[in-house]
Structure formats: C-alpha cells, structure tokens
C-alpha positions in Angstrom: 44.3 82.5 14.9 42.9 86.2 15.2 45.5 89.2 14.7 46.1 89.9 18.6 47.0 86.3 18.9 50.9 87.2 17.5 51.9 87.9 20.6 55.2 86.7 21.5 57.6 87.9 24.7 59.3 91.2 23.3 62.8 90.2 22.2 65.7 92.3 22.4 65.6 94.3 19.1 62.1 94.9 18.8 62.1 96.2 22.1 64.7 98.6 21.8 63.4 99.8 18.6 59.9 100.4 20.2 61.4 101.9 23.2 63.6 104.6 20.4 60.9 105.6 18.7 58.7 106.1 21.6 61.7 108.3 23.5 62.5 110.1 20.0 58.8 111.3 19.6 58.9 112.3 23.2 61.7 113.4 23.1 62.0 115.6 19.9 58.5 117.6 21.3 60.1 118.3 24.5 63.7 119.3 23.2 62.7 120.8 19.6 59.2 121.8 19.5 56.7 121.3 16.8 56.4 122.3 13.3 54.5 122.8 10.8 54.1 119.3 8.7 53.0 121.9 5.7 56.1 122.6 3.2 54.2 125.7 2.6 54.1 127.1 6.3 57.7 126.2 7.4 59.5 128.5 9.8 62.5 127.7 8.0 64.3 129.5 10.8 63.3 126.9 13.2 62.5 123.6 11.9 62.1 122.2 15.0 61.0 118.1 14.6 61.4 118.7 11.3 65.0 118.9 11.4 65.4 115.5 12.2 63.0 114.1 9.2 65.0 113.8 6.1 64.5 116.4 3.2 65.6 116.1 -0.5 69.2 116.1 -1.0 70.4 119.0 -2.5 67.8 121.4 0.0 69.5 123.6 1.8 67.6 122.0 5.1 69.0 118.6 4.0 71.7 116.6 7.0 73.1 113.6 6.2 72.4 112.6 9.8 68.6 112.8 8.3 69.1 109.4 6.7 68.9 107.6 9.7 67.2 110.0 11.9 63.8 110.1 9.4 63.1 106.4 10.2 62.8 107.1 14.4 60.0 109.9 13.9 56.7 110.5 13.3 54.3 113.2 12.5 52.1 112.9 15.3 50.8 110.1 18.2 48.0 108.2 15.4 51.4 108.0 13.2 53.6 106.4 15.9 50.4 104.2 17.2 50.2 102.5 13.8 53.6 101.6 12.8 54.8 100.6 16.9 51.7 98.3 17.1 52.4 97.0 13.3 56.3 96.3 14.7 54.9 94.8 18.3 52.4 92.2 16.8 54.6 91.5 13.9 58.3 91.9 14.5 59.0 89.3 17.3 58.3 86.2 15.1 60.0 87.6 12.3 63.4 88.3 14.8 62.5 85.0 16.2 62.8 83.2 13.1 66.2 84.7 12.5 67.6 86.3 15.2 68.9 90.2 16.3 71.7 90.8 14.2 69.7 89.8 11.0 66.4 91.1 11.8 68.1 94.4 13.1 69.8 94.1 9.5 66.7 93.7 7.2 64.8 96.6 9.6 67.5 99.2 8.6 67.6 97.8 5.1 64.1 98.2 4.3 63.8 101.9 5.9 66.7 102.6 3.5 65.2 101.0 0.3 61.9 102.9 1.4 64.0 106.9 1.1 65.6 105.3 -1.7 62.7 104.5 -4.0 60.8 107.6 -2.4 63.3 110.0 -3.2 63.7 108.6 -6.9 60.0 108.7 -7.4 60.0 112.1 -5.9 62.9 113.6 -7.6 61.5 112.5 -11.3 57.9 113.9 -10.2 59.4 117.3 -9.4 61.6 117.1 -12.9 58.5 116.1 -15.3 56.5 119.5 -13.5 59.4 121.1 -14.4 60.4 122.2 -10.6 64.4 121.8 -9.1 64.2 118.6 -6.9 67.6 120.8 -5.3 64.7 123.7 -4.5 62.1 121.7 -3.1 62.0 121.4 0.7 58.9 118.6 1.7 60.1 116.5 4.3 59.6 112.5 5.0 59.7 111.2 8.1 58.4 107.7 9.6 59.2 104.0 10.1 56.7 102.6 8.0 59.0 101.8 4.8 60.9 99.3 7.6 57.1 98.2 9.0 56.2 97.3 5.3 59.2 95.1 4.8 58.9 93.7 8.5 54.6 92.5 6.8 56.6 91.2 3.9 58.8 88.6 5.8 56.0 88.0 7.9 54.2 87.0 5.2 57.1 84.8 3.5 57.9 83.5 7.0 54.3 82.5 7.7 52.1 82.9 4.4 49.3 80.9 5.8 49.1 82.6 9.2 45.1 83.7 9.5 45.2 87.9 10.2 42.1 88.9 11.2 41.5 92.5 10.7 39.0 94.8 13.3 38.8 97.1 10.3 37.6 96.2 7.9 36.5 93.4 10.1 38.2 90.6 7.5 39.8 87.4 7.6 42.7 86.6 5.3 46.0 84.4 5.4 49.5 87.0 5.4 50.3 86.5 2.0 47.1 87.6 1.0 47.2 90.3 3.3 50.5 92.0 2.2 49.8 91.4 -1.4 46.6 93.5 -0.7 48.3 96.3 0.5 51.4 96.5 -1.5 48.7 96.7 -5.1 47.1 99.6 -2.7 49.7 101.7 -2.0 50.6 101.5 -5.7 47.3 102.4 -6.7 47.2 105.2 -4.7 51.1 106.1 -5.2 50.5 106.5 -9.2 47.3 108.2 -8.7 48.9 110.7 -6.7 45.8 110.2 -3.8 46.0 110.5 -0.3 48.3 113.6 0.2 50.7 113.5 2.8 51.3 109.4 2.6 54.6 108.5 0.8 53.0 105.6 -0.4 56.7 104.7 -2.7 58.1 104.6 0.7 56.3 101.9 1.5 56.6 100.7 -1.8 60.0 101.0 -1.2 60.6 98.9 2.1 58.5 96.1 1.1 60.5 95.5 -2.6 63.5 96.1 -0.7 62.8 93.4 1.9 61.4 91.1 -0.7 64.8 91.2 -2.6 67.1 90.6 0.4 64.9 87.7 1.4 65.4 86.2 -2.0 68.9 86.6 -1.7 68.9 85.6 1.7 67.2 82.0 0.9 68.7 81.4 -2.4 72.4 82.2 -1.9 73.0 82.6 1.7 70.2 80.6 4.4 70.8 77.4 5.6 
C-alpha cells in the first residue's frame, strides 16, 4: 500500500484542525502582516505574525496566549504544505482508531511536549554560551511537534503499514519510518545543523506522544 493510499473521509477533528491552520496563516497575513523570521532583523515595534509564535519565557515579547497560538502557524506556505499534508494522510486513521476527544487530546499533548523539550534544550544552550535565556528573543512557531507525535501513533497503531516515499523514492513499513526520522532529527538537533528547524521540537512531540500511548495501553485502554 503506497503512501497516497491513507486516505480515509476527513473526520471531524482533523478537519477542523486543517481548516485552523489554513484560516490562521491566511488570516494572520491579512490582519497582521509579515515579519522578519530573522531574530536579528525584528521590528520589535511591530511583530506582526510573529506575535502569535511563542518566544522564550521571560522575553519581553513573550504572551502566554503564545502557548497555544505557536502550534496554528507557520513560517511560510512550504511550512504549512508539509505538516497539513503529514496531518491529512496520517491523522484520520489515528482519530479513527480512537476517536475525537482522544485524538484531539494526544494532538494538543504532543505540540505541548514539543515547546516543552524545545524550550529546555533552548534555555540550557543559551546558559552554557553564557547568554540570558530572559534576553533572548528567537521565536518557534509550527505544528510539527504535534505532526511528529500524530507519525508516532501511526506507527504504534499500524507498525507494519508499507509508506512509500516519492522522495527519496523508498519503501519502508511505519515503524521503520518513524524510527528513521526521530534518530535524524537527533542527529541533526545535537549537531546544531539545519538552522532554523527546532529539531527538539519534534523531538519533543514524538517522546511526548510515545509516553502517553504507553500509558494509555498499559494503565488506561481497553
């Protein structure tokens, strides 16, 4: 079974969430403007999008409204592209398997874990280069740390399920797939490559998700 063969009839959480972060990028252009994604070219008089990604707390540009608002944006229409076609072919079997309230659970869990383990990596990064974490004003934004735990219960859900990639043009069961991944992004996340990808994000949202469906399974499931 090739990649595009997923498909299932949008159900109702997936669809709203595709349908929020589609009207929140639109939206958010229209109503705020851009912005510089550059920490170093900020017009920190007028944030614009940026306002509604989520910045270190302490930073004097940091909202607690940020916390949820961070996981319904994205930096630009390639960003969005990725993660709403990762959540369309992936997400309705996973909701499927367990319905709205828990999948809509486990979604908002995951983007959580993912600002959580980004922002402790983050903050002891800053500390060992000896810089405030209070003075330092890059902004996150995206729903991939949610996306990389929705590929995680995929993969636990359906570990033998055949993905095939267009590129590279590969073949490989799920559990395979996400195992590959998750050992790339923390290759790339401890060698500090590919600036501009918060790589412990996603980190973050898969190890999140992978705990709460061992809880899930072992203490609470039937």
């Amino acid at each position: 079974m090739s990649f595009f063969q997923f498909y299932q009839p949008l159900s109702g959480v997936v669809r709203h969430l595709l349908i929020l972060n589609v009207l929140m990028f639109i939206g958010s252009y229209a109503i705020l403007g851009d912005a510089s994604w550059n920490p170093m070219e900020y017009d920190y008089s007028n944030l614009g999008r940026l306002s509604l990604a989520v910045f270190m707390p302490g930073s004097e540009h940091f909202q607690p409204y940020q916390i949820v608002t961070h996981m319904f944006m994205h930096g630009d229409l390639g960003h969005l592209a990725f993660n709403m076609l990762s959540l369309y072919f992936f997400g309705p079997m996973v909701e499927m398997a367990w319905g709205h309230k828990r999948f809509l659970f486990y979604y908002l869990f995951c983007g959580f874990g993912a600002l959580a383990l980004h922002m402790g990596v983050q903050y002891w990064e800053l500390q060992q280069a000896g810089i405030d974490p209070t003075s330092w004003n890059g902004a996150m934004l995206g729903a991939s740390g949610a996306i990389f735990g929705i590929y995680v219960a995929f993969a636990y859900l359906y570990p033998n399920q055949v993905i095939s990639l267009l590129f590279p043009p590969v073949s490989l069961k799920a559990k395979y797939f996400v195992l590959i991944i998750a050992v790339l992004e923390l290759f790339y996340g401890v060698r500090g490559q590919s600036t501009g990808v918060a790589h412990f994000a996603h980190l973050g949202g898969a190890v999140f998700g992978f705990g709460l469906i061992m809880y899930w399974y072992r203490f609470r499931l039937r």
